[in-house]
C-alpha positions as CSV (number, residue, x, y, z in Angstrom):
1,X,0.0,0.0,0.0
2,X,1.3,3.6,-0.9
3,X,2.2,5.4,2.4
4,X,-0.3,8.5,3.4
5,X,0.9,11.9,2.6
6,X,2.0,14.5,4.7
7,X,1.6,18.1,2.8
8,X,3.4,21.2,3.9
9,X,3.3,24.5,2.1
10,X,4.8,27.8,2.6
11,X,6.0,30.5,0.1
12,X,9.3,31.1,2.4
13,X,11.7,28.9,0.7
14,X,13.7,28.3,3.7
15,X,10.8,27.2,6.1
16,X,9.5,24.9,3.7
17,X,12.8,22.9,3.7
18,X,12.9,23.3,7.6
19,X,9.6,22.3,8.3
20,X,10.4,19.3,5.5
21,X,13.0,17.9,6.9
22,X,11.3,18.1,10.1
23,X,8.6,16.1,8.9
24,X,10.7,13.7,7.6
25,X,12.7,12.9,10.3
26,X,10.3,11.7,12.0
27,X,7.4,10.4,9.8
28,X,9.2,9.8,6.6
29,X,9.1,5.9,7.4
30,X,5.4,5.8,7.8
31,X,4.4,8.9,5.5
32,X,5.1,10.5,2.4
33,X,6.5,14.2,2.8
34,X,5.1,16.1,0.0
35,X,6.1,20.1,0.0
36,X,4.6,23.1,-2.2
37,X,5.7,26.8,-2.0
38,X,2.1,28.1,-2.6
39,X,-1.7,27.0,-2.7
40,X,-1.8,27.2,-5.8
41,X,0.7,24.5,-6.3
42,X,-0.5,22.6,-3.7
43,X,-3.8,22.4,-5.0
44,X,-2.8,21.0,-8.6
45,X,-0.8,18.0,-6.3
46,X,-3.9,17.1,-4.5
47,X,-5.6,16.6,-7.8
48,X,-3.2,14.6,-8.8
49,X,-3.2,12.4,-5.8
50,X,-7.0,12.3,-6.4
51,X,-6.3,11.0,-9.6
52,X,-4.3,8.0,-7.6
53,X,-6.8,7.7,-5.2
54,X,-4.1,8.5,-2.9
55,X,-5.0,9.6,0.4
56,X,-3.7,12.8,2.5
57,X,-3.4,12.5,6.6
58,X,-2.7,15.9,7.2
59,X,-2.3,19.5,5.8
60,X,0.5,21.6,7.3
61,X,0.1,25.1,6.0
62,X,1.9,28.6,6.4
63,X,-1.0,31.2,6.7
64,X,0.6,34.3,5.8
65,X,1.2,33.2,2.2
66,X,0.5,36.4,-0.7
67,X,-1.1,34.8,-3.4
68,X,-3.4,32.7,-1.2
69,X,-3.4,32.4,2.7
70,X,-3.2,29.1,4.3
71,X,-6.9,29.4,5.8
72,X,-8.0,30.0,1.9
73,X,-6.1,27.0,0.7
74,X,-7.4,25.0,3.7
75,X,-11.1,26.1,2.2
76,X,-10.2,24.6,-1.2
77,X,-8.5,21.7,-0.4
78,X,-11.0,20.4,2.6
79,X,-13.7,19.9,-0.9
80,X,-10.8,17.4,-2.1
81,X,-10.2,15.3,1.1
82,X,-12.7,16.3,4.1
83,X,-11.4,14.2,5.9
84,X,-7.4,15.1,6.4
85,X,-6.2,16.9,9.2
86,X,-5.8,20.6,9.1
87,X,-2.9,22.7,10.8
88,X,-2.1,25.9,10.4
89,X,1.5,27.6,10.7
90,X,1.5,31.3,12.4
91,X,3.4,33.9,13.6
92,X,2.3,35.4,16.8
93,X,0.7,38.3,14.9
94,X,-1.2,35.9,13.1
95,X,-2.8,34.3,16.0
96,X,-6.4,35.9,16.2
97,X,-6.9,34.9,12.6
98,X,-6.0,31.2,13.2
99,X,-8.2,30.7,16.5
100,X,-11.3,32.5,13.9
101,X,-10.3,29.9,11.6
102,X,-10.6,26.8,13.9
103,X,-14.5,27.9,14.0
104,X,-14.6,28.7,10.6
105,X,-12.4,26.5,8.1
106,X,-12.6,23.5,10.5
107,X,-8.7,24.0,11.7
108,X,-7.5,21.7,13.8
109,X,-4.8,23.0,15.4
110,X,-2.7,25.7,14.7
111,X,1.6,25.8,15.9
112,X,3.6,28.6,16.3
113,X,6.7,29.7,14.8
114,X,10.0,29.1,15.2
115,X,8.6,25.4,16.6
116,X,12.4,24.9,18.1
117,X,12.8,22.2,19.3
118,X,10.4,19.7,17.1
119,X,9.9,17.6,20.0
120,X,8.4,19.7,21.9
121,X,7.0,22.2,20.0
122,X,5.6,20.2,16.5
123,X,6.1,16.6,17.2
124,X,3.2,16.0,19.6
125,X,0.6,18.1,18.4
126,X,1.1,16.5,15.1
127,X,1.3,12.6,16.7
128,X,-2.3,13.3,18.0
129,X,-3.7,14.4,14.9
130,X,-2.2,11.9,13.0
131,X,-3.3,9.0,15.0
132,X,-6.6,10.5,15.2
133,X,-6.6,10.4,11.3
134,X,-5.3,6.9,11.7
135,X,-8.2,5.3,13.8
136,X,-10.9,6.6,11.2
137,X,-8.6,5.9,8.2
138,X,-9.9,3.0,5.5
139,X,-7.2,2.6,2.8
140,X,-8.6,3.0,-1.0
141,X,-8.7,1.2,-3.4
142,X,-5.3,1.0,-4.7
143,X,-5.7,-1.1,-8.2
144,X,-7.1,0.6,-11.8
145,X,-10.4,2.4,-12.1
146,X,-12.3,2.8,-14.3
147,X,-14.8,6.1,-15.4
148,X,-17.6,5.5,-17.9
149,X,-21.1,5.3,-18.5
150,X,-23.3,1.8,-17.9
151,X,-24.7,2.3,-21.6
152,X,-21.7,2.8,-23.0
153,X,-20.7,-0.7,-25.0
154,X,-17.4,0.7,-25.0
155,X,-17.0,0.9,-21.3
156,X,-19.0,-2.6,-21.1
157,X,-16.5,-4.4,-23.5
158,X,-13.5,-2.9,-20.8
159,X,-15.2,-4.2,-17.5
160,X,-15.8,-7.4,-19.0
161,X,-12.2,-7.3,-20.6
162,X,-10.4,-6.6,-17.2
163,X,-12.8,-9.0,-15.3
164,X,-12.1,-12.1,-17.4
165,X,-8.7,-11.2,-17.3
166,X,-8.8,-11.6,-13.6
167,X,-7.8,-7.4,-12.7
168,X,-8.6,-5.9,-9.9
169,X,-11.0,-2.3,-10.9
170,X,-13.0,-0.4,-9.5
171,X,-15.8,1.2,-11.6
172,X,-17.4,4.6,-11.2
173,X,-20.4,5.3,-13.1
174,X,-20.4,9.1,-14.4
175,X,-24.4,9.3,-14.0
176,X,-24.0,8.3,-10.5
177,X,-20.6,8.9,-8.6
178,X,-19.6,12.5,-7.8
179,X,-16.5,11.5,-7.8
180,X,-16.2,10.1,-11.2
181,X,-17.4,13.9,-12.3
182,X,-14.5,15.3,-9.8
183,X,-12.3,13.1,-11.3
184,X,-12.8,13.5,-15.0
185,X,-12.0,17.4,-14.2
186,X,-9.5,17.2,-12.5
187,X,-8.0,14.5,-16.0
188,X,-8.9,17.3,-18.4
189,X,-11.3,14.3,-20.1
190,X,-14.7,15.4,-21.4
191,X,-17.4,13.2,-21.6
192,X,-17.3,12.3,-24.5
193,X,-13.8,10.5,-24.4
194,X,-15.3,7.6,-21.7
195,X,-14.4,5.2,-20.5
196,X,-11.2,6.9,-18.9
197,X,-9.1,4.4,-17.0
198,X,-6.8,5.9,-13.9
199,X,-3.9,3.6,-13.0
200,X,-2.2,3.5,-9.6
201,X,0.6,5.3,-11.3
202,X,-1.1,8.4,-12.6
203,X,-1.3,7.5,-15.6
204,X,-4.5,7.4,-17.7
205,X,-5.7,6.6,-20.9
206,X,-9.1,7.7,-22.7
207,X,-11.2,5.6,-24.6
208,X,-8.3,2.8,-24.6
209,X,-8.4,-0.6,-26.5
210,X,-7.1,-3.5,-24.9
211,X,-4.4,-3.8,-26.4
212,X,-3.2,-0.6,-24.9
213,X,-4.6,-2.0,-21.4
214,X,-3.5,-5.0,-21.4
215,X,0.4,-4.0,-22.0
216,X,0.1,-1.1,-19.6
217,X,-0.9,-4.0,-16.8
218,X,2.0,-6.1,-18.2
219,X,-0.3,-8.6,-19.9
220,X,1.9,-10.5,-22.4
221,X,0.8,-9.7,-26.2
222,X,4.0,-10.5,-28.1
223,X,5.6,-14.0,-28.7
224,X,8.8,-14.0,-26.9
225,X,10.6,-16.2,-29.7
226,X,9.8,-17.3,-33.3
227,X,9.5,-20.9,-32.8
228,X,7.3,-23.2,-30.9
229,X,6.9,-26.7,-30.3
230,X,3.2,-26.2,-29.7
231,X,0.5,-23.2,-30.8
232,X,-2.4,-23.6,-29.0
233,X,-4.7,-20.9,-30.6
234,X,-7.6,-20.8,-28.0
235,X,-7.6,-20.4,-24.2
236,X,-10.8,-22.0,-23.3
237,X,-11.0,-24.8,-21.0
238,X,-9.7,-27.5,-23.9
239,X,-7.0,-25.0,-24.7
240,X,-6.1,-25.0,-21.4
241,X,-5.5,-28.2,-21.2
242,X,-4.0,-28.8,-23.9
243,X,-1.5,-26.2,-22.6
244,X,-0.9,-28.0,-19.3
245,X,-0.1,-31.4,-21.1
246,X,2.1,-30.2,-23.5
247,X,4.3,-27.7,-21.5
248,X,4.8,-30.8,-18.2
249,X,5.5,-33.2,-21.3
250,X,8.4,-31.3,-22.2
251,X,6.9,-28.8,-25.4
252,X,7.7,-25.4,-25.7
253,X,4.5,-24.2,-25.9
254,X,2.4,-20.7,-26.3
255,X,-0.9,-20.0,-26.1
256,X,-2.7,-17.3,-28.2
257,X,-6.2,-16.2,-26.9
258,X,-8.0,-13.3,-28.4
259,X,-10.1,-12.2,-25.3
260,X,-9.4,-14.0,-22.3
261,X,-8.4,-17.2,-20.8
262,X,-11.1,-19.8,-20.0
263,X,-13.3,-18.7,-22.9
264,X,-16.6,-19.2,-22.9
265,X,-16.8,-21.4,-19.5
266,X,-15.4,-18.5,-18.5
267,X,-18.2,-16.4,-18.2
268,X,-20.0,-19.2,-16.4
269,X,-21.6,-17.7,-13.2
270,X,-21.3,-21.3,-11.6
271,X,-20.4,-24.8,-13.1
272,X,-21.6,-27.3,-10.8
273,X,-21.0,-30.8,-12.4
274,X,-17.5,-30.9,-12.8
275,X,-15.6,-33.7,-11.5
276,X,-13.5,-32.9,-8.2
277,X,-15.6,-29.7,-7.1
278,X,-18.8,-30.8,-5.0
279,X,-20.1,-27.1,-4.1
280,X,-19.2,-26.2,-7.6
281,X,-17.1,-23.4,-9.3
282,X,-17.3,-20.4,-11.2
283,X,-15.7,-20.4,-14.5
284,X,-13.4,-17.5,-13.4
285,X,-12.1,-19.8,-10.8
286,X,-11.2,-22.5,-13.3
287,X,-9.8,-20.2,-15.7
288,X,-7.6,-18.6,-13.2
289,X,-6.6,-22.0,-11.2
290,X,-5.7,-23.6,-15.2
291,X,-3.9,-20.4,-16.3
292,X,-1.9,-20.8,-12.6
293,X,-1.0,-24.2,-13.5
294,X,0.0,-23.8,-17.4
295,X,2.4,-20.7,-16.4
296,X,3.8,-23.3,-13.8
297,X,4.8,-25.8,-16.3
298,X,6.5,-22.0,-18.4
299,X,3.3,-21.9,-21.3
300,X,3.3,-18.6,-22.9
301,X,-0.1,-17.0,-22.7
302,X,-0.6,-14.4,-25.2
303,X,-3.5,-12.6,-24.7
304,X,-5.7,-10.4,-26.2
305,X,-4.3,-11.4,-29.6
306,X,-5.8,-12.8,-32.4
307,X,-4.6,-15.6,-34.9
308,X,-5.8,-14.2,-38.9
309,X,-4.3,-16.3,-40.8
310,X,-2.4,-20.1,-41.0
311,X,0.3,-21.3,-43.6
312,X,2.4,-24.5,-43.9
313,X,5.9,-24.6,-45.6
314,X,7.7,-28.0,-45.4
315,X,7.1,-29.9,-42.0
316,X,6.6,-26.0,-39.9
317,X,3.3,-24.5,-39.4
318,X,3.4,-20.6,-39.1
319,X,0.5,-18.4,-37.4
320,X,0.1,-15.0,-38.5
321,X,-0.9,-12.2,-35.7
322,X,-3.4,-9.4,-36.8
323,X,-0.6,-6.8,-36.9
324,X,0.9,-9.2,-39.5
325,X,3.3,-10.9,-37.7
326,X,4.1,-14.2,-37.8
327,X,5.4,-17.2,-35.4
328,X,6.0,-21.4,-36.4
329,X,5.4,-24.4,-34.6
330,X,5.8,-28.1,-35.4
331,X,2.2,-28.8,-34.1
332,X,-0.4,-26.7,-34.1
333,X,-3.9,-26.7,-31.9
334,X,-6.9,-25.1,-32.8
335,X,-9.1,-24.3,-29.6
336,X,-11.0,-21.4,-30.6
337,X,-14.2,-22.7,-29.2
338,X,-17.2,-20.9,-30.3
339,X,-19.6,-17.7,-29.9
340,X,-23.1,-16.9,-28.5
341,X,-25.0,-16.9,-31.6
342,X,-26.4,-13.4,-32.3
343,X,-30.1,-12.4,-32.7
344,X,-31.8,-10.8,-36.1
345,X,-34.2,-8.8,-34.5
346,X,-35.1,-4.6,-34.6
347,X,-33.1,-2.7,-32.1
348,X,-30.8,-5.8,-30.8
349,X,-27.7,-4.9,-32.8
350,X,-27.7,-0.7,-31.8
351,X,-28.5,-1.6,-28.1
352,X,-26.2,-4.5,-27.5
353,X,-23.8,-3.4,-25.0
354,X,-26.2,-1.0,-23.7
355,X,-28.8,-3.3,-21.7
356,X,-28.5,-5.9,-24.8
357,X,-25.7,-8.8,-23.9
358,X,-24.7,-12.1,-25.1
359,X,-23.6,-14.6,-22.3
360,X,-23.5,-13.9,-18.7
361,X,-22.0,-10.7,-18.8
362,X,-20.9,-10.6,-15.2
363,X,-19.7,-7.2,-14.3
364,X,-23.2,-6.2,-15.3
365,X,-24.8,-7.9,-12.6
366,X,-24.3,-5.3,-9.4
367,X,-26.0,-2.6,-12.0
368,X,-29.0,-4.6,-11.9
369,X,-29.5,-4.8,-8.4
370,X,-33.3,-4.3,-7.8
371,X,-34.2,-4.2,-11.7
372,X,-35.9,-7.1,-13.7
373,X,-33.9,-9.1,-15.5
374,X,-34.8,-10.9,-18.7
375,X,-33.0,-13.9,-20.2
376,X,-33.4,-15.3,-23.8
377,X,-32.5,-19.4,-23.4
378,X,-33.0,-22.6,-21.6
379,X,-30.4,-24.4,-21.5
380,X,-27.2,-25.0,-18.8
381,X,-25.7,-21.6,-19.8
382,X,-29.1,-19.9,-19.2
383,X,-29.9,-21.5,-16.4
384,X,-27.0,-20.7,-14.3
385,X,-27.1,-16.7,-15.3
386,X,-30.5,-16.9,-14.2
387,X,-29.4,-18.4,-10.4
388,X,-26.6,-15.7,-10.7
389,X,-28.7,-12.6,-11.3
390,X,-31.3,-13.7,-8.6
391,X,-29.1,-12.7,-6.5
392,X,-29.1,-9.4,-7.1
393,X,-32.4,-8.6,-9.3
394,X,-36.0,-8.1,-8.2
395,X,-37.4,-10.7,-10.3
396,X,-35.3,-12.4,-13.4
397,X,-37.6,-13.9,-16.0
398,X,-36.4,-16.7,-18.7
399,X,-38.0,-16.6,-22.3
400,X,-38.3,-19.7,-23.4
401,X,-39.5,-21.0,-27.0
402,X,-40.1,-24.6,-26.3
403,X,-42.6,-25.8,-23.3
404,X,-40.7,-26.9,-20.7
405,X,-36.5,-26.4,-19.4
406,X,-36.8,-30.3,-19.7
407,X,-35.5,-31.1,-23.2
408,X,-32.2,-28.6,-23.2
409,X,-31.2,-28.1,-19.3
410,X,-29.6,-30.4,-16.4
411,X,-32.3,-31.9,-13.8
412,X,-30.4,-30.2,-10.9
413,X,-30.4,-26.4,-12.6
414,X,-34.4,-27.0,-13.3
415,X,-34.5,-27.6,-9.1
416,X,-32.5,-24.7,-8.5
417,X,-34.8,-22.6,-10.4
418,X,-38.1,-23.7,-9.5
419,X,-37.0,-23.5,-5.9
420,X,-35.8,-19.5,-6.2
421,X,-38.6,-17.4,-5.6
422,X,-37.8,-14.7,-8.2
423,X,-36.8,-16.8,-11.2
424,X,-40.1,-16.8,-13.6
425,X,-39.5,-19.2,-16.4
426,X,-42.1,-17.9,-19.5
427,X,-42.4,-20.7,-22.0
428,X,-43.7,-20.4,-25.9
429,X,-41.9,-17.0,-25.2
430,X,-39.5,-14.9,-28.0
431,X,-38.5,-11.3,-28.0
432,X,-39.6,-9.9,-31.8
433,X,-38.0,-6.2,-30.5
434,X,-36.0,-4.2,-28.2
435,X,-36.9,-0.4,-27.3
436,X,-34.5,2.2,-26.7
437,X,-32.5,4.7,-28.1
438,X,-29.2,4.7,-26.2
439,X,-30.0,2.2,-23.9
440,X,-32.8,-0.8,-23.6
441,X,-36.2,0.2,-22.1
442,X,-38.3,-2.4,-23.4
443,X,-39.0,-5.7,-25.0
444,X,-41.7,-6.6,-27.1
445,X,-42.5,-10.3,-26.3
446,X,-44.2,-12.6,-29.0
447,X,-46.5,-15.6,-27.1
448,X,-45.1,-18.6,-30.0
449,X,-48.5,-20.7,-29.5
450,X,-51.1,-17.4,-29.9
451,X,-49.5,-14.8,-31.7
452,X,-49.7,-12.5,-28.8
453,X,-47.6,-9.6,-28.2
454,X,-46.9,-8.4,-25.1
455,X,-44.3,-4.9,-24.3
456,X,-42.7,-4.6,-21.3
457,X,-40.0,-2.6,-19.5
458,X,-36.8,-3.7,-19.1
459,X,-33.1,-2.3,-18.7
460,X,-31.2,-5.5,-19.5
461,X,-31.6,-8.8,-21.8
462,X,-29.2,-11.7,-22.0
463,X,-29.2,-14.3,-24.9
464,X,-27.9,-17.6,-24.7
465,X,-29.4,-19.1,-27.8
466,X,-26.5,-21.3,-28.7
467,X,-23.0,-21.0,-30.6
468,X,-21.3,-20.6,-33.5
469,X,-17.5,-21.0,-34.6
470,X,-15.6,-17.8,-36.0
471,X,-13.9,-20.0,-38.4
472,X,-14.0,-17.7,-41.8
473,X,-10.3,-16.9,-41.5
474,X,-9.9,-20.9,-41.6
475,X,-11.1,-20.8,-45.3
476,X,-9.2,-22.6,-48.1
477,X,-7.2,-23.6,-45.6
478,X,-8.9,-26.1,-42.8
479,X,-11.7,-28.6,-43.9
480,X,-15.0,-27.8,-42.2
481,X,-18.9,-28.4,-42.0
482,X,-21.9,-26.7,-43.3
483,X,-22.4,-24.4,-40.3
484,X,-18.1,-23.6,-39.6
485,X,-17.0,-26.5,-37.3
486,X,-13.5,-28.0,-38.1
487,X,-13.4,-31.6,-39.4
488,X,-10.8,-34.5,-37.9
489,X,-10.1,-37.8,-37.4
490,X,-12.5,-40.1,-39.6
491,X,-15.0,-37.6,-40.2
492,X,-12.4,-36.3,-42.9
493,X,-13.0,-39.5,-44.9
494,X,-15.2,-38.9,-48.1
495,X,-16.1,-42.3,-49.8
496,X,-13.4,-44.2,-47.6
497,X,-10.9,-42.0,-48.9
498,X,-8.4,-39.7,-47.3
499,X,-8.8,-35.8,-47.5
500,X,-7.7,-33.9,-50.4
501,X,-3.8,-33.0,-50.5
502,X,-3.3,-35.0,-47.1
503,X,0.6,-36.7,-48.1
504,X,0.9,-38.8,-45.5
505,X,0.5,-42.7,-45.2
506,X,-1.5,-43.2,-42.5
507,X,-4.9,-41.9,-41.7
508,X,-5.4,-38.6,-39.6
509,X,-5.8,-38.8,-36.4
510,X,-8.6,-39.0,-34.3
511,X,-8.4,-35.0,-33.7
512,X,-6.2,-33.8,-37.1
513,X,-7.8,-31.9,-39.3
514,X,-7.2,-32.4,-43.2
515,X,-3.3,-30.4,-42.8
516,X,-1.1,-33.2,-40.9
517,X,0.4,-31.7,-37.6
518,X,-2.9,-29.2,-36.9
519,X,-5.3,-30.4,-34.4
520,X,-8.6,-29.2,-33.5
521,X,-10.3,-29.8,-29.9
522,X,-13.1,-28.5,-27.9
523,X,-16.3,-26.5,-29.0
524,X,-14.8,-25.7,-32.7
525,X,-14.7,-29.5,-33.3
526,X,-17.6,-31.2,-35.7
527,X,-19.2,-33.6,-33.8
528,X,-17.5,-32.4,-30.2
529,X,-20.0,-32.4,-26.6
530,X,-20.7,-29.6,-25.4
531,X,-19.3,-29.8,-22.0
532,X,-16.3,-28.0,-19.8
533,X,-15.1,-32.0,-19.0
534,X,-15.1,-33.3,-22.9
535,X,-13.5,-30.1,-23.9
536,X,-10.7,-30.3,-20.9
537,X,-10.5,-34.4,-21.8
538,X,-9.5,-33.4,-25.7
539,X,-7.4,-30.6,-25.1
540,X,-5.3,-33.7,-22.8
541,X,-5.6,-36.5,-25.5
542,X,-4.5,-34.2,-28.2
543,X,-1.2,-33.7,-26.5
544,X,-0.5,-37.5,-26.9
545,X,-1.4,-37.2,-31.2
546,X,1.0,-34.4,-31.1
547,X,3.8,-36.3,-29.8
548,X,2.8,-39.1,-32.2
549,X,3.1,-36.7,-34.7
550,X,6.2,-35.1,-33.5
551,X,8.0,-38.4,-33.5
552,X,7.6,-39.1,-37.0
553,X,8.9,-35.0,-38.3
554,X,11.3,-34.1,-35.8
């Protein structure tokens, strides 16, 4: 924690360094010293430590100052921190005006000068305030915050970047927090550049992508050599895996993930029926606990970057970065899992990140505290967001298009929900619109049996109506299916006969795809389970065909 400060200011050169060292001497191991030779300079150093969220203990001021007096700066600065401690510095002829001040600027003490010698004189009137300051003192928040508005997709797609990145912020909401309009003056930043993030350094960056975050936190983004033994592109739960087998079997391996590690499962509110965890886990607790492991065994985890292109030349398989760089491998894994798949409908696309949201969207979920909730989906995904916004919404209804949770979501999810009092589940149900200009009002809600249409108010809507693979960039490049999933193993097979162009004499393996030495596991795969267990159990198999493969190339 970054010590408290201790601020002195006086336009006489020669005190301030006296009073200074003073001050060091004998607090310097517990507080920062910080000096100033007028108000005015003293007050642009308190906005700065505002913008640290930095915290003052106590204010030791010369009054008799020209430009401003000490009582005038006292004024000023008690709007920045009401809280610090307030002494003046006077000369006898100065004494009437400081005991006024007590009863009007909320002095708390006021020492005479020369204050020869500092024990006497300085040290223990300035021990009691400071302890008094310490009894009431709470330390602040000390990691990254972050200033923006709750409709703003831009400062949406940041929370939810830094939370599934597993980074401490706090977030102040510019409609709501005082402070967030203190601080966004005291920045220079006008509204209009949101979301503003403060870093415990100072530092700050306006409308920021996160790219630019995520190297100012020291996130790694750039491969730290050209060749690999293992790619893993993908950093969900069977990239993950993957990543932990190859790295403790000996492979240099990196890991390239274009959001965050865990992927989907990720987002998962609670997973409840994995193996090994009885009371369940969130999917931020798995992702953190598998990235843990994989940087044990020395995997690179790239992240966010994304993977636009592939190419093979002789037995190495290169990657190429979006910024058009490019790394090789011997083996390469494809993990990109897949996508909530996005809705057609009027309104959906302008609002989504303002009330509109695919998946759980879990740093959402304190902003809808007391709202109503509405969720599009019924199976495992949508169930658990549903138990996971009860918690904090009035009443969280599920829009369902079949008649019952029966078909598409586990037994022990359906109990959960029929036993939590403000979880509606609304069958035959689909949303036809969404109302609102800059931020979702209101749904219009289609019964699929009658034909009626119901409207209702609403702030926020999340879909979970299935997923869908981002394989385009995979395109004359990586055999796939009708709807974008990668092809392996036998399924590559046409009319009992190997895939086009594949040179070698045995068959692929069970989880190649149709280029020898690239692998596909997870949600991407055709023919794959849906599940955080199957995807974790491919991702661990694969590592074996790679080391088949391996032994035949290397």
């Amino acid at each position: 924690m970054a010590k408290p400060v201790i601020m002195t200011v006086d336009d006489d050169p020669e005190v301030l360094r006296a009073i200074a060292r003073d001050l060091q001497r004998e607090y310097g191991d517990r507080f920062r010293v910080l000096r100033a030779e007028s108000g005015a300079v003293a007050l642009e150093a308190l906005q700065q430590l505002k913008l640290r969220n930095q915290s003052p203990a106590l204010f030791l001021v010369d009054q008799r100052m020209p430009q401003m007096s000490g009582v005038e700066f006292l004024e000023q600065a008690l709007s920045l921190f009401p809280n610090t401690k307030r002494a003046l510095l006077t000369a006898y002829a100065d004494t009437d005006a400081a005991i006024r001040a007590i009863n009007t600027t909320q002095i708390d003490y006021y020492l005479m000068k020369p204050w020869d010698p500092p024990e006497e004189s300085l040290y223990p009137v300035l021990d009691d305030l400071l302890d008094d300051w310490l009894a009431s003192f709470r330390p602040p928040f000390e990691g990254i915050r972050v200033i923006g508005n709750r409709w703003s997709p831009h400062s949406h797609q940041l929370k939810d970047f830094l939370a599934r990145n597993q980074v401490p912020f706090e977030w102040l909401d510019i409609e709501l927090s005082q402070e967030a309009q203190q601080l966004i003056t005291y920045a220079d930043c006008h509204q209009r550049h949101l979301p503003l993030v403060l870093f415990p350094d100072g530092t700050r960056i306006e409308k920021p992508t996160n790219i630019q975050v995520a190297e100012k936190i020291g996130l790694q983004t750039q491969a730290g050599k050209p060749f690999y033994d293992l790619i893993i592109v993908g950093g969900g739960p069977a990239g993950l895996a993957a990543a932990v087998y190859g790295a403790s079997e000996g492979l240099h391996t990196v890991m390239v993930e274009r959001e965050a590690p865990g992927g989907q499962a990720g987002t998962s509110s609670r997973i409840e029926n994995y193996l090994g965890f009885p009371a369940g886990l969130s999917g931020s607790d798995l992702a953190r606990r598998a990235v843990t492991q994989a940087r044990r065994f020395g995997v690179e985890i790239l992240t966010p970057q994304e993977v636009t292109g592939i190419r093979v030349q002789d037995q190495y398989r290169f990657i190429t970065f979006a910024d058009g760089s490019e790394i090789s491998c011997h083996a390469l894994i494809l993990a990109l899992g897949v996508s909530w798949r996005r809705l057609d409908l009027p309104g959906l696309d302008r609002l989504t990140g303002a009330g509109v949201y695919y998946g759980a969207a879990q740093t959402e979920a304190l902003s809808c505290q007391d709202e109503d909730v509405y969720i599009i989906g019924g199976a495992n995904s949508a169930g658990q967001a549903a138990m996971h916004f009860s918690k904090y919404a009035r009443q969280v209804t599920m829009l369902v298009r079949g008649d019952s949770l029966t078909k598409s979501m586990s037994q022990y999810l359906i109990d959960q929900i029929e036993a939590t009092p403000n979880i509606t589940v609304q069958v035959h149900s689909s949303v036809v619109e969404a109302k609102g200009e800059t931020s979702l009002e209101g749904l219009t809600i289609a019964n699929t049996m009658t034909g009626e249409m119901q409207t209702v108010g609403a702030t926020s809507l999340f879909i979970f109506i299935g997923a869908v693979p981002r394989t385009q960039w995979l395109d004359g490049t990586i055999m796939r299916d009708e709807r974008g999933f990668i092809i392996t193993g036998p399924d590559l097979k046409q009319d009992g006969h190997r895939p086009k162009g594949w040179t070698l004499e045995r068959d692929p393996f069970l989880l190649e795809t149709n280029i020898p030495g690239v692998f596909a596991v997870g949600d991407v795969r055709h023919g794959s389970v849906k599940r955080v267990a199957s995807g974790v159990g491919e991702g661990s198999i694969c590592v074996q065909f790679v080391h088949q493969y391996l032994s035949k190339v290397v």
